[in-house]
C-alpha positions in Angstrom: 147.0 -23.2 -260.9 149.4 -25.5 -258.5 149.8 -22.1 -256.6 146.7 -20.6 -256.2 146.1 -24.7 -254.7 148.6 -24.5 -252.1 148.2 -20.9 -251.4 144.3 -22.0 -250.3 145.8 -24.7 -248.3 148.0 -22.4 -246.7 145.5 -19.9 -246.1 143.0 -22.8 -244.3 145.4 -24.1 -242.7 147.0 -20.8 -240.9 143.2 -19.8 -240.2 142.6 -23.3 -238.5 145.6 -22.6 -236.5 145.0 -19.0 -235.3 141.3 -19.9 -234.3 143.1 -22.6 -231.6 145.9 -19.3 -230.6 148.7 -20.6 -232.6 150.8 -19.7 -235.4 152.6 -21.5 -238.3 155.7 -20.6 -236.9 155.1 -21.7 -232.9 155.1 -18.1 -232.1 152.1 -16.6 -229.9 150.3 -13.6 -231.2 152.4 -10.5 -229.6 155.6 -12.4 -230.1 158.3 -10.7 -232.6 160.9 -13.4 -234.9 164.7 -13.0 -233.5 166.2 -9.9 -234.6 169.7 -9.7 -235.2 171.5 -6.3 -235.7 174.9 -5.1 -237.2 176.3 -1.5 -237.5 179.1 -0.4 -239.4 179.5 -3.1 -242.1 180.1 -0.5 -245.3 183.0 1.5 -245.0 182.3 3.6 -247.7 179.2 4.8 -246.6 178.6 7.1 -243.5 176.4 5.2 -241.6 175.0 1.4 -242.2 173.4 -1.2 -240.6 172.0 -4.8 -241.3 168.9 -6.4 -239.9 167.7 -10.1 -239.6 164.4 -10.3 -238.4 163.6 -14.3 -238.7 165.0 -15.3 -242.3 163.8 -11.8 -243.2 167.2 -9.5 -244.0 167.8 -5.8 -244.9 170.6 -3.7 -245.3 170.7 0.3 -244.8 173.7 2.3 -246.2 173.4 5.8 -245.3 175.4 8.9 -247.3 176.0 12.3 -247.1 177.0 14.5 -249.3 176.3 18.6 -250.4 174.2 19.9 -252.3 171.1 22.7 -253.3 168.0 22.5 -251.0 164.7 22.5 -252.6 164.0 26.0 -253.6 160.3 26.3 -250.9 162.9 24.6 -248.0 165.9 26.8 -248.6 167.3 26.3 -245.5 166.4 22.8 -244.9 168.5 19.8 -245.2 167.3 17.1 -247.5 166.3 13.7 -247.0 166.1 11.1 -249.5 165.5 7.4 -248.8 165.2 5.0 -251.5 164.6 1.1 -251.6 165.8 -2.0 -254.3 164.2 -5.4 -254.1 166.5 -7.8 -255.6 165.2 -11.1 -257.6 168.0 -12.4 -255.5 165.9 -11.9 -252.7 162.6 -13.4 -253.6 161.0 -14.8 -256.7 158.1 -12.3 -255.9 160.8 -9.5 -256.9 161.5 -8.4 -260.4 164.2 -6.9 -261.8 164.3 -3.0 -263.6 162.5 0.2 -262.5 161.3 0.7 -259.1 158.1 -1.2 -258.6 155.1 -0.4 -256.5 156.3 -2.8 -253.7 159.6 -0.7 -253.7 158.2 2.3 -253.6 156.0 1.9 -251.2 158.4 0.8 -248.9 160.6 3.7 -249.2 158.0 5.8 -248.4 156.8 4.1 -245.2 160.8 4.1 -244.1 161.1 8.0 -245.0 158.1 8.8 -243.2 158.8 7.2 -240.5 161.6 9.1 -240.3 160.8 12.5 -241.6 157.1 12.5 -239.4 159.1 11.7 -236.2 161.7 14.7 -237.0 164.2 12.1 -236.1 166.6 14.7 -236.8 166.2 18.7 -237.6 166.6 19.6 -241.5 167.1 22.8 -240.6 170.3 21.7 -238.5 171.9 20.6 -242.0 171.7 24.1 -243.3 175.3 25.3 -244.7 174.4 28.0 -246.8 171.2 29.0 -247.1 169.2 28.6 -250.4 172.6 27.2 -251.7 174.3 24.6 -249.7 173.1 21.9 -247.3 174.0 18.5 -246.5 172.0 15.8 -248.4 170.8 12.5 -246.8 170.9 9.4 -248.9 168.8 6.2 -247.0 169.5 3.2 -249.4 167.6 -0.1 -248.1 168.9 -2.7 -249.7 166.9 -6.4 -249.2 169.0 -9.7 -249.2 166.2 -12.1 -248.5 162.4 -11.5 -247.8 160.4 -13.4 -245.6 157.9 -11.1 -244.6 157.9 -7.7 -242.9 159.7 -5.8 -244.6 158.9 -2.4 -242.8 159.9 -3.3 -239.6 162.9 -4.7 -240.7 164.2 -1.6 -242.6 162.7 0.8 -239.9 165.1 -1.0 -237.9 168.4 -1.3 -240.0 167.6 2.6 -240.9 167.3 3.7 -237.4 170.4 1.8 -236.5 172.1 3.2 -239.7 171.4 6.5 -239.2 172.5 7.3 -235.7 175.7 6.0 -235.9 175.8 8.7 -239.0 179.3 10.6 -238.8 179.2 13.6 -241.3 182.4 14.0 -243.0 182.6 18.0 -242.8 186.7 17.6 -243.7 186.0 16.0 -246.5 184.1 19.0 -247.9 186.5 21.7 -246.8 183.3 22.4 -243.9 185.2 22.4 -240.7 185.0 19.7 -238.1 183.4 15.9 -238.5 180.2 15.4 -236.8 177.6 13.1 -235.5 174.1 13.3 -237.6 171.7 15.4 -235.1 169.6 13.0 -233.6 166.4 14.2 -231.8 164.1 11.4 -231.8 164.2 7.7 -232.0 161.6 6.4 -234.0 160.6 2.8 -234.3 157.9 0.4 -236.2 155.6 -2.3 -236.1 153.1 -4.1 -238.2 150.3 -5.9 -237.2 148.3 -8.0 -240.0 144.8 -9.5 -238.9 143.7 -13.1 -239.8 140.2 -13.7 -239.4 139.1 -11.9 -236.0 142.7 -12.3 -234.5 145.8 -9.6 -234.5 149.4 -10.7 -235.4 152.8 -9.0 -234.4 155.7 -9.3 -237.0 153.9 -11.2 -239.8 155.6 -13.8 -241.8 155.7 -14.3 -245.3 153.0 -16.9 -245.5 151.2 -14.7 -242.8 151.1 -11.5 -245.0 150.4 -13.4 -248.2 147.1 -14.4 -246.5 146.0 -11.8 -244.1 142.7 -9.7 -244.3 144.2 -6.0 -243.4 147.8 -5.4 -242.5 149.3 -1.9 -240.9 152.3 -0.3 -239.6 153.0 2.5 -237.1 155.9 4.2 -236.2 156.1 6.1 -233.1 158.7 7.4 -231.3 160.3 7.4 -227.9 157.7 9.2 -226.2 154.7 6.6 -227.6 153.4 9.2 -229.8 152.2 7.9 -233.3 154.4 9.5 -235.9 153.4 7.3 -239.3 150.8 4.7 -240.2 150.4 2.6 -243.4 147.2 0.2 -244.0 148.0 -2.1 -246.5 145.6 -4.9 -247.8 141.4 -4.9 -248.6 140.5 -5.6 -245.3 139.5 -3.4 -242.5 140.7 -2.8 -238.8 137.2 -1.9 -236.1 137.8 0.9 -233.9 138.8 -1.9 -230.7 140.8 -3.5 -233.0 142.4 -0.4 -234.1 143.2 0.5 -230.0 144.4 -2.9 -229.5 147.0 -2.4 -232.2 148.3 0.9 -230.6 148.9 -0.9 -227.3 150.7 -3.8 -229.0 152.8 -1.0 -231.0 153.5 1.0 -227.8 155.1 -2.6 -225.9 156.9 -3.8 -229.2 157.9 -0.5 -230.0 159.8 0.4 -226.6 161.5 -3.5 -226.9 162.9 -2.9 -230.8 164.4 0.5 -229.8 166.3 -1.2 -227.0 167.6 -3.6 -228.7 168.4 -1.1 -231.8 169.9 1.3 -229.7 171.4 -1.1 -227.3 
């Protein structure tokens, strides 16, 4: 019951605030937390990166190994991205099986990905119908404070093109890069009451009316989108959004790829 209390007084409070233009957190509407980025940090895996986006912080490990391609892709590579929220991370987290939360973020990561052909399956053929290099995307979260998409968009992206594939260690000639065609990059937007926020925080998502997430690549075409939450986006809000993604878009792939 103490809770649901302060959630409500959360909730009034952060309305109160956006309906004067500010947030809990000082930031203005379009303004993204402090993103800090890592690559490199597991050197068993082929590619890795860590993110911080505010208190918010995610870690991608990235391997590659051979295997059989699925038998109506036989000469596609194969991509598999996977995602673990830790009780260490938040109390909101529960140990065990995948949950909903966990799978659904996978998914928005992988299609991010997969829907901006960020790099050709068909590239990772060995053998066809028998060999090709597997993909493993493994986002990892240390501590949640909202945002998770953006943050593991971000730690993925920077994971995956500093990919080496270890063709040596497979008796498959030379080492190589992971083909990189496209550089795809999210952001969500949650709305509270009539107004739209960039990068939402914990206490923002936990009382926002609608939230969604876009991915788009370097280009400013839209690859991926996700709606989360009961509420609903108009069609001006919805064209807002896409202008807000195409600017913050464009600044987190600098600063990923930078």
């Amino acid at each position: 019951m103490g809770e649901v209390v302060v959630l409500e007084i959360v909730r009034d409070h952060i309305h109160r605030l956006a309906d004067h233009g500010k947030r809990i957190d000082g930031r203005g509407f379009d303004e993204v937390r402090p993103i800090s980025i890592e690559k490199g940090l597991i050197g068993t895996a082929e590619g890795s990166a860590r993110v911080k986006l505010g208190k918010t912080d995610v870690l991608v490990g990235v391997k590659v190994d051979i295997g059989e391609p699925f038998s109506d892709r036989p000469k596609d590579g194969v991509l598999l991205t996977g995602a673990e929220l830790k009780p260490m991370a938040s109390p909101e987290f529960e140990p065990g099986p995948p949950r909903p939360n966990a799978i659904e973020l996978a998914r928005v990561v992988d299609r991010g990905i997969r829907e901006s052909k960020m790099f050709a399956l068909e590239k990772l053929c060995i053998d066809p119908g028998k060999k090709v290099w597997m993909v493993f995307v493994d986002v990892q979260v240390i501590d949640f404070d909202g945002n998770l998409f953006d943050a593991s968009s971000m730690a993925a992206l920077a994971a995956l093109t500093t990919t080496t594939v270890n063709a040596s260690k497979f008796d498959q000639g030379e080492d190589f890069p992971l083909p990189i065609d496209h550089y795809p990059a999210s952001c969500t937007i949650v709305k509270i009451g009539d107004v739209l926020m960039v990068d939402p925080s914990l206490q923002e998502e936990q009382v926002a009316n609608a939230r969604l997430t876009v991915s788009m690549d370097e280009a400013s075409n839209i690859r991926a989108m996700q709606k989360g939450f009961k509420g609903a986006f108009t069609y001006d809000e919805l064209m807002e959004c896409m202008k807000k993604v195409q600017v913050i878009t464009k600044d987190i792939r600098k600063k990923v790829l930078g």
